[in-house]
C-alpha positions in Angstrom: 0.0 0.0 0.0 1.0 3.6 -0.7 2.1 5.3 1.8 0.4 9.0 2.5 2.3 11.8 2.8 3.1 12.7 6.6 1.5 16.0 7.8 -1.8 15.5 5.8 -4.6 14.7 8.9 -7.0 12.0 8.7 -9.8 14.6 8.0 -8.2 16.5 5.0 -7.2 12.9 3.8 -10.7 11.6 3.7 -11.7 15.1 2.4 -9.4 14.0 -0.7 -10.5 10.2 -0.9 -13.9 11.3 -1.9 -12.7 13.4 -4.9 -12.9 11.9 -8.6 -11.5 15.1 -10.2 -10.4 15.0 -14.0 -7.5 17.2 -15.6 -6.0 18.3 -18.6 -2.7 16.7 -20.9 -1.7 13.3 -21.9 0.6 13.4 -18.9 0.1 13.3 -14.9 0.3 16.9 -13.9 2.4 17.4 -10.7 0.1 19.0 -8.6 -2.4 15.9 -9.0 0.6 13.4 -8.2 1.3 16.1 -5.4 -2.3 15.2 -4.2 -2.1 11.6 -4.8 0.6 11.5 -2.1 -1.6 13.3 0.4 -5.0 11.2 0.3 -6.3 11.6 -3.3 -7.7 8.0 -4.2 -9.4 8.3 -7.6 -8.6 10.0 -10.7 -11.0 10.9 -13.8 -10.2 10.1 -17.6 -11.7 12.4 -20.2 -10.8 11.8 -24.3 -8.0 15.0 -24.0 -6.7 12.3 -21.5 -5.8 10.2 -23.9 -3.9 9.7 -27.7 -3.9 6.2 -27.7 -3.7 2.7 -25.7 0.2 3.1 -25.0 -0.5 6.2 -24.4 -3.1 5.5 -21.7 -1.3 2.6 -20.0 1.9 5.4 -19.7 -0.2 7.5 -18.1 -1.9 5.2 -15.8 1.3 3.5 -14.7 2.4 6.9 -13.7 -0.3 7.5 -11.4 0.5 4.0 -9.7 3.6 4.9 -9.2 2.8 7.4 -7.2 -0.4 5.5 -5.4 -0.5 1.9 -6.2 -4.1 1.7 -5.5 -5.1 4.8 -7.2 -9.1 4.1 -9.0 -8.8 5.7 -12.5 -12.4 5.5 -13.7 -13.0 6.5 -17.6 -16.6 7.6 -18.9 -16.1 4.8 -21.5 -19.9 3.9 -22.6 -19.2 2.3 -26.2 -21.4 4.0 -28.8 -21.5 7.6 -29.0 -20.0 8.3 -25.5 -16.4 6.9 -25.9 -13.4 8.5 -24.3 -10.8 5.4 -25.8 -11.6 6.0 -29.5 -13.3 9.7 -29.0 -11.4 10.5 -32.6 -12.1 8.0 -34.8 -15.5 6.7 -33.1 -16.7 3.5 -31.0 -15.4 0.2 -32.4 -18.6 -0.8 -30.0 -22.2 -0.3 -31.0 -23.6 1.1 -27.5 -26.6 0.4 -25.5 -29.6 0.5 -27.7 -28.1 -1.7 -30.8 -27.5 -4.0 -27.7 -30.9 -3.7 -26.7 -32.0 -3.9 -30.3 -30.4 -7.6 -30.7 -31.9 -8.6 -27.3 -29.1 -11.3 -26.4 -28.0 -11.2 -23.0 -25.1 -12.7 -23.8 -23.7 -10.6 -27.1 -24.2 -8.1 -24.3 -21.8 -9.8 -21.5 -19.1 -10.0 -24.2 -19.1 -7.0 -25.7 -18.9 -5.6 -21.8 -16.1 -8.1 -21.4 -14.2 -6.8 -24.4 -14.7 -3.4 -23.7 -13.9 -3.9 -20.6 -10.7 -5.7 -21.1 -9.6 -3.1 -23.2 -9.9 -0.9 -20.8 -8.2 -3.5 -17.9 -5.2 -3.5 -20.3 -4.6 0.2 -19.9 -4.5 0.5 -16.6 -8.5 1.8 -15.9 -10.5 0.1 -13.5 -13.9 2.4 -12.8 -16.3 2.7 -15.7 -18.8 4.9 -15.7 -21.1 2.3 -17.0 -23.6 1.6 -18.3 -26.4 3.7 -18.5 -29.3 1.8 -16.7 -31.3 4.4 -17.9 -35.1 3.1 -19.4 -35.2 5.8 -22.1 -39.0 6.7 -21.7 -39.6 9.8 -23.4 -38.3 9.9 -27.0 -37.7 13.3 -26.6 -35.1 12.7 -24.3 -32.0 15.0 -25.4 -29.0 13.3 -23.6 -29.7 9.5 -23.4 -31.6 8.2 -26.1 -29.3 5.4 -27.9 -27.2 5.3 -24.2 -29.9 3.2 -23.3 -30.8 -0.5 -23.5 -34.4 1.0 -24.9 -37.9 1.9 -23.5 -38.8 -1.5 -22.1 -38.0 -2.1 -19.3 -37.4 -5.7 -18.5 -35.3 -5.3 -21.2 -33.6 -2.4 -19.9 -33.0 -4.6 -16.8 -31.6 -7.6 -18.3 -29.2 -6.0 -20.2 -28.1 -4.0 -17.5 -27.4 -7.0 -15.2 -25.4 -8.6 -18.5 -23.6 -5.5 -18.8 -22.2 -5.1 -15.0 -21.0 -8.8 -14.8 -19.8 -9.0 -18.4 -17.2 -5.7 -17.6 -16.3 -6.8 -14.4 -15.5 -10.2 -15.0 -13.0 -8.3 -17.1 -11.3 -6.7 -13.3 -13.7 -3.6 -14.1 -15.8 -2.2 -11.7 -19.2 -0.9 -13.4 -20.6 2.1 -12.2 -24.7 1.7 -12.9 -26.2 5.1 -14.0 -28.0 7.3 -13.7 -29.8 7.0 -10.3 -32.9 6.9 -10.1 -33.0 6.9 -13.4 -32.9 9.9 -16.1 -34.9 8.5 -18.9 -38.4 10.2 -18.8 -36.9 13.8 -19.3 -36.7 15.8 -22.2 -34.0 18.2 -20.3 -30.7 17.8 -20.4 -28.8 17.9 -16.6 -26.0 19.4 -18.2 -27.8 22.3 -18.9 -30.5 22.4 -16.1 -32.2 20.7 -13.5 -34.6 18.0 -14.7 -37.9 17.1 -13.5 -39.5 13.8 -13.6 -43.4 14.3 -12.5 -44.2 10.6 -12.1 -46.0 8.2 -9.0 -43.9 6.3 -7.1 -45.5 3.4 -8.0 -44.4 3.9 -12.0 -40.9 4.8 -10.8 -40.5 1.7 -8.9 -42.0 -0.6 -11.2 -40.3 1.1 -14.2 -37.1 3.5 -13.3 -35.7 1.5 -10.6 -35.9 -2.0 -12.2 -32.8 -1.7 -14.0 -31.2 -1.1 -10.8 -32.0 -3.9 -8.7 -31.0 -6.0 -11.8 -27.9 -4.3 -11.3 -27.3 -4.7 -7.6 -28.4 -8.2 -8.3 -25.8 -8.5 -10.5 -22.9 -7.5 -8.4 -22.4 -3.9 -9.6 -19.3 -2.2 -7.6 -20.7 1.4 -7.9 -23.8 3.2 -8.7 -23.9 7.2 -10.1 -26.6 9.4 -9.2 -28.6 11.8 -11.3 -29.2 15.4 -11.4 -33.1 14.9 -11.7 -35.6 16.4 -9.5 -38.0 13.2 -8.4 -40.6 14.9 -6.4 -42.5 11.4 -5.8 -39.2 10.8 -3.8 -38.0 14.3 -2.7 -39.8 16.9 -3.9 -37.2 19.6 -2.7 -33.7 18.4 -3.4 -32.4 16.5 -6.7 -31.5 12.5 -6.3 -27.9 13.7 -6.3 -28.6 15.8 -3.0 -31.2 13.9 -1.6 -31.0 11.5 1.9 -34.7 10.3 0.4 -33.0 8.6 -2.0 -29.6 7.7 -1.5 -29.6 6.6 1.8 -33.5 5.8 1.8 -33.8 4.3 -1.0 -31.1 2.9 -2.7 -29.3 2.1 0.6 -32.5 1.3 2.9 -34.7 -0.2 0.8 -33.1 -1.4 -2.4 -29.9 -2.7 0.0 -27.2 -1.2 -1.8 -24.0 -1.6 -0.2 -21.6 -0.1 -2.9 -19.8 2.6 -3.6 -22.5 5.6 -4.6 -20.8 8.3 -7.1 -22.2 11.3 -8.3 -22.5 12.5 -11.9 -20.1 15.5 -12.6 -20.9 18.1 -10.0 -20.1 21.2 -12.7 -23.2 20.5 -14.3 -25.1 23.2 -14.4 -28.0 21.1 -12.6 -25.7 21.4 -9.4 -23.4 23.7 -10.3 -26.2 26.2 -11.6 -28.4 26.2 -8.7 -26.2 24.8 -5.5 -22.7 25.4 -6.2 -20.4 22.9 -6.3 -18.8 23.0 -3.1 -22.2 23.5 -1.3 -23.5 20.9 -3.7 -20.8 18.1 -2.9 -21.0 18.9 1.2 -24.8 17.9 0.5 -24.1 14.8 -1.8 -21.8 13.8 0.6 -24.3 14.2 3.9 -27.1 12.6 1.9 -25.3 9.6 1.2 -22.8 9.9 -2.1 -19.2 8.4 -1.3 -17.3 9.9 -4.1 -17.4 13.3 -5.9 -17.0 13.6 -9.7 -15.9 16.5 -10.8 -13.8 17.4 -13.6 -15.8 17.5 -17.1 -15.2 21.1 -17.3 -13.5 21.4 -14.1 -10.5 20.4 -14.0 -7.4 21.8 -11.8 -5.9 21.6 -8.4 -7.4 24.9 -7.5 -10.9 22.9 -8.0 -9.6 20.0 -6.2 -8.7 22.2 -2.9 -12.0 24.2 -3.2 -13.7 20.9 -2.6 -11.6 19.4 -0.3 -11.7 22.9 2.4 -15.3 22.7 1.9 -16.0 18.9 2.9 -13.2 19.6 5.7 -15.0 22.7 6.7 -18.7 21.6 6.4 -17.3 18.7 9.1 -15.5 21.5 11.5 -19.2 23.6 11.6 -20.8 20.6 12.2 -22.7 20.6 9.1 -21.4 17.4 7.4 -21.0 14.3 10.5 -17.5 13.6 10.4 -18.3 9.8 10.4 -20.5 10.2 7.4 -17.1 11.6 5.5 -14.9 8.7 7.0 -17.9 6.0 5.7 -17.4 7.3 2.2 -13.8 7.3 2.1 -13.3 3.6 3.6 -16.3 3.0 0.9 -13.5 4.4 -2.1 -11.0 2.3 -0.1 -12.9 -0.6 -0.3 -13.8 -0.4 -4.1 -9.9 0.2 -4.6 -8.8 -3.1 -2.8 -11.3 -5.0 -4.9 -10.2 -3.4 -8.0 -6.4 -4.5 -6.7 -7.0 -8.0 -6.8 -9.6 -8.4 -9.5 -8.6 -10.7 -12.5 -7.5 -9.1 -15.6 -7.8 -11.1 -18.7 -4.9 -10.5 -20.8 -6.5 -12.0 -24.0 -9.9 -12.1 -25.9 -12.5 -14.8 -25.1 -15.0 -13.5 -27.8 -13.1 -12.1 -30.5 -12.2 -8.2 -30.8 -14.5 -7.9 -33.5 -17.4 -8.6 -31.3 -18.5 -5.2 -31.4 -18.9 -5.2 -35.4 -20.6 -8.3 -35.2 -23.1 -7.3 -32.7 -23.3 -3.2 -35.1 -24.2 -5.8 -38.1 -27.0 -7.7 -35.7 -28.2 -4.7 -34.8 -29.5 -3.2 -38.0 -33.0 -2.9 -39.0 -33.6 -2.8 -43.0 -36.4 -1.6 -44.7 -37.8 0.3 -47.5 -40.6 2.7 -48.3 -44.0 1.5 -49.4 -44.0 0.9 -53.3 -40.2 1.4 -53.4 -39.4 -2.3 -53.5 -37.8 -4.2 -50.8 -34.5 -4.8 -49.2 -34.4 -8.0 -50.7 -34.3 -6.5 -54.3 -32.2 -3.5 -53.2 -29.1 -3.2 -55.5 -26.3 -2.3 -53.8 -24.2 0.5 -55.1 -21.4 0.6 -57.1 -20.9 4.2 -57.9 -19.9 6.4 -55.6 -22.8 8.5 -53.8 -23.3 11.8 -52.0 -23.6 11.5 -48.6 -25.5 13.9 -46.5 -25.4 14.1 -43.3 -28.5 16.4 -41.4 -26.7 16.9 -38.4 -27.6 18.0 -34.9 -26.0 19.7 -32.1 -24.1 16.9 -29.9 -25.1 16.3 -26.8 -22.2 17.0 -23.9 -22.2 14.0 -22.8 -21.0 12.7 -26.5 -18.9 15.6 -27.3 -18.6 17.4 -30.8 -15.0 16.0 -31.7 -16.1 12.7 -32.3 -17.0 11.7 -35.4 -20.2 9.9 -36.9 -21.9 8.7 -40.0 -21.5 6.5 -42.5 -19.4 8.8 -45.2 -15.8 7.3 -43.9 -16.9 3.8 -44.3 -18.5 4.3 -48.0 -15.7 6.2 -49.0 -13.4 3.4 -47.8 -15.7 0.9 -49.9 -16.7 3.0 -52.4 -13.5 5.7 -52.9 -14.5 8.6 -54.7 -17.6 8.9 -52.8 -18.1 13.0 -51.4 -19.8 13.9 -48.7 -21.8 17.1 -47.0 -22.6 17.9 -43.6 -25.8 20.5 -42.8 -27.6 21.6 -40.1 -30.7 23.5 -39.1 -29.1 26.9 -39.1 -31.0 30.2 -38.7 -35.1 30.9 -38.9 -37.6 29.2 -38.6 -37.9 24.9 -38.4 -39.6 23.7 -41.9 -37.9 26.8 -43.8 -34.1 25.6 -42.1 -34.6 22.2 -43.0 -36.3 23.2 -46.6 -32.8 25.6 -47.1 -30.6 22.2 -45.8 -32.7 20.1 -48.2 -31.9 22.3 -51.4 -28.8 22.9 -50.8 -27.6 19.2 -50.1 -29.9 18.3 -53.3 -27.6 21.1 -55.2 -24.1 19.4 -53.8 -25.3 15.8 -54.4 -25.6 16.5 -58.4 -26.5 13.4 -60.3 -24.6 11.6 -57.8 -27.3 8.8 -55.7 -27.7 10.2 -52.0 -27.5 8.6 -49.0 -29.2 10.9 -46.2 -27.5 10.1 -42.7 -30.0 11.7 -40.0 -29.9 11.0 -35.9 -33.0 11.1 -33.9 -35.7 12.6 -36.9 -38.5 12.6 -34.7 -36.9 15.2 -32.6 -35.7 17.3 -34.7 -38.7 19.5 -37.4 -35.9 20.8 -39.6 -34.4 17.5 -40.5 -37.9 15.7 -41.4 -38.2 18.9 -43.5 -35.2 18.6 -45.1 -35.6 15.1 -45.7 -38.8 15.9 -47.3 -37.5 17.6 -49.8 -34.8 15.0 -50.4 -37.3 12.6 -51.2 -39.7 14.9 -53.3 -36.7 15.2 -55.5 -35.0 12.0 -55.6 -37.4 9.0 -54.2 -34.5 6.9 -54.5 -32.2 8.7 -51.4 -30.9 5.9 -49.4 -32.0 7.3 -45.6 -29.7 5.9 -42.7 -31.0 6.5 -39.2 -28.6 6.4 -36.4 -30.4 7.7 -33.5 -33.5 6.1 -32.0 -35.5 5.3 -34.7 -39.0 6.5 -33.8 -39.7 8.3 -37.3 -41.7 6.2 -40.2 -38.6 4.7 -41.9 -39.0 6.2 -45.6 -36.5 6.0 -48.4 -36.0 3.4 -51.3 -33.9 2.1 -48.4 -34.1 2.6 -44.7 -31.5 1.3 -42.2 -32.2 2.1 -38.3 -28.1 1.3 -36.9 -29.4 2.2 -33.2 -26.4 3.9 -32.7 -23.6 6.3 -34.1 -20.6 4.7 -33.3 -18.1 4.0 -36.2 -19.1 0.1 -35.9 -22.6 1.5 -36.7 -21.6 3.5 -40.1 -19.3 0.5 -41.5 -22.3 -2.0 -40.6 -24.8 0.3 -42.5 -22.1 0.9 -45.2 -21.8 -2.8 -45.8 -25.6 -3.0 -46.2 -25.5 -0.1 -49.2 -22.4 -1.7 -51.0 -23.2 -5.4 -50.2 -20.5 -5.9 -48.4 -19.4 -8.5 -45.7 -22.5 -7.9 -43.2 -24.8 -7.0 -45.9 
């Protein structure tokens, strides 16, 4: 075991244990290693963390050397929230493909293969996987994160998830308590509110949980969502009513409880973040997660004066603090002796295979069928009617299909619009006309995510299809749109595993 730094108390030490800040370069900075010798137990990986898998396992071996049992947790979801592959995209096809193939056990080894990927580079907290039963299509910021709307499903795959990444030495960290997927507000932007009975919460929200308890799962993360069946005054994050009540009390969750990141403007916005992380401490969180946006040592002591001073005005129970700490401690030993399989037991091409399982083909009415769909052989236009990315994906990484077709098909060009200025119908009319102009004679393939939330891209598609019935259409967020299109494929995800399965389908390639 490490030893601590002499001169640093037991209070300020536990202060640090709860802290799972994030920070900037490929490198170790000095002041975290500084902090690591004085209590710090976790650290937070973020894609500018990391160039690549040597990279990674450099940077992680330096923080052992400086605590051996250091937990360096990653945000590594698979699909469109990837921190390993953040610039070239996910070579695994996220939740909802998952969740469209419905086999528990595609799930537990694509888990096992991301998470050994992970285990290889020296991470051994995932922020993962999204337990989330995504119940409102209109939800902004988990939509293909989760397994899908049903919720035995939701469960199931949840459970498959936790023990397929930690029988990799992984610990899974189940989000996003109580569950964030009947909200059509994002948390990084503002507090949510989920106006539903208790009954439907239990019944629907929380069954993912227990699946996950059930199944072993090292560490649950809290939401920024106001439940006011459950608290009607503080969010799940801040609230006794449902840390300690419910998920320790009655659900009998004996894990390590993190928050999501505390400079979200949910918390951050309305509480602060020291005044928020004093309360997510008292109510029952054991570690802090901060370092999204935030991410320095002047942050770090901020925190760490404000959980040492909420516990000298007698604010914060001093006991409460030491629980959580011994709590971190306790997930770090396990991730200390947990096995670490040094090769693949499913092939690392699992996540392809499950991208290509995932797909749902189909073509408009009077159109034809897939079945007599030719595949191209010419190069096409593609056009991708893009949104604005979430935060929790991030705008650097890429998506589509346009890198896979014009690996398969070279020559192929490519266009990306968006809704721009004025009003819905007219924006997506403009983007419409002006990828119809750039396409030429060329075939067009029309990569939209999430249609059914967005006016201006159903416009714009429109007028795609007014023009030129035969526009491929290529649908890679939740598909609740009518699929339309001589051909439609639904890839349930955006990850690059997604684009070169749907690629494959329009060339007649190897999945096809």
């Amino acid at each position: 075991m490490t030893t601590l730094a002499s001169g640093t108390d037991t209070l300020t030490r536990d202060a640090l244990t709860v802290l799972q800040p994030g920070f900037t370069g490929t490198t170790a900075p000095d002041w975290l290693l500084r902090r690591l010798g004085e209590g710090l137990a976790s650290v937070g990986l973020f894609g500018r963390n990391i160039a690549s898998p040597g990279q990674l396992a450099a940077l992680t071996a330096q923080l052992r050397a400086e605590r051996d049992d250091v937990l360096v947790a990653i945000d590594e979801e698979g699909g469109d929230v990837t921190r390993l592959e953040v610039r070239s995209g996910s070579s695994f096809p996220g939740n909802h493909a998952l969740g469209a193939v419905d086999d528990v056990e595609l799930t537990h080894q694509v888990a096992h293969e991301l998470g050994r990927r992970l285990a290889s580079c020296g991470v051994n907290l995932n922020w993962a996987p999204s337990a989330d039963v995504n119940s409102d299509p209109r939800n902004p910021v988990i939509g293909v994160r989760s397994f899908g709307a049903d919720t035995e499903l939701a469960a199931r795959h949840t459970a498959a998830y936790v023990t397929g990444l930690q029988s990799a030495g992984v610990a899974a960290c189940t989000k996003h308590f109580p569950g964030h997927g009947d909200t059509a507000v994002d948390s990084h932007h503002a507090l949510p509110r989920i106006d539903v009975f208790a009954d439907v919460l239990a019944e629907r929200e929380l069954a993912p949980f227990r699946a996950a308890i059930a199944a072993g799962t090292r560490a649950v993360m809290s939401a920024h969502i106001l439940v006011p069946a459950l608290d009607p005054d503080r969010p799940a994050t801040l609230s006794r009513r449902i840390l300690t009540g419910l998920l320790r009390d009655e659900l009998g969750y004996d894990g390590l409880i993190v928050t999501d990141g505390m400079e979200m403007r949910a918390i951050a916005g309305t509480y602060g973040i020291e005044r928020g992380s004093v309360l997510a401490i008292a109510a029952g969180a054991d570690a802090i997660c901060v370092g999204g946006g935030l991410a320095d040592d002047a942050t770090v002591l901020r925190l760490r004066d404000a959980l040492v001073g909420a516990v000298r005005a007698g604010q914060l129970p001093e006991e409460r603090l030491a629980e959580a700490a011994d709590r971190v401690r306790a997930l770090a030993r396990w991730a200390g002796t947990a096995a670490s399989p040094a090769e693949s037991t499913h092939g690392t091409e699992i996540g392809l295979h499950a991208a290509r399982r995932a797909l749902t083909v189909t073509a408009a009415p009077g159109l034809g069928s897939p079945d007599t769909f030719e595949p191209l052989t010419e190069p096409p236009y593609v056009a991708a009617l893009t949104p604005v990315a979430n935060i929790a994906v991030g705008d650097e990484t890429p998506w589509g299909v346009a890198a896979e077709l014009i690996h398969l098909l070279p020559g192929t060009v490519t266009g990306s619009f968006s809704a721009g200025d004025g009003p819905e119908n007219e924006a997506g009319e403009n983007a419409g006309r002006a990828a119809l102009q750039a396409a030429g004679p060329r075939r067009i393939v029309a990569v939209v995510r999430d249609e059914h939330r967005h006016p201006w891209m159903a416009s714009a598609l429109d007028a795609l299809l007014t023009a030129r019935p035969d526009t491929i259409v290529v649908e890679m967020g939740v598909p609740q749109a009518t699929p339309r299109g001589a051909l439609h494929i639904a890839t349930h995800g955006a990850a690059r595993v997604c684009g070169r399965a749907a690629a494959e389908v329009i060339v007649g390639g190897p999945g096809a």
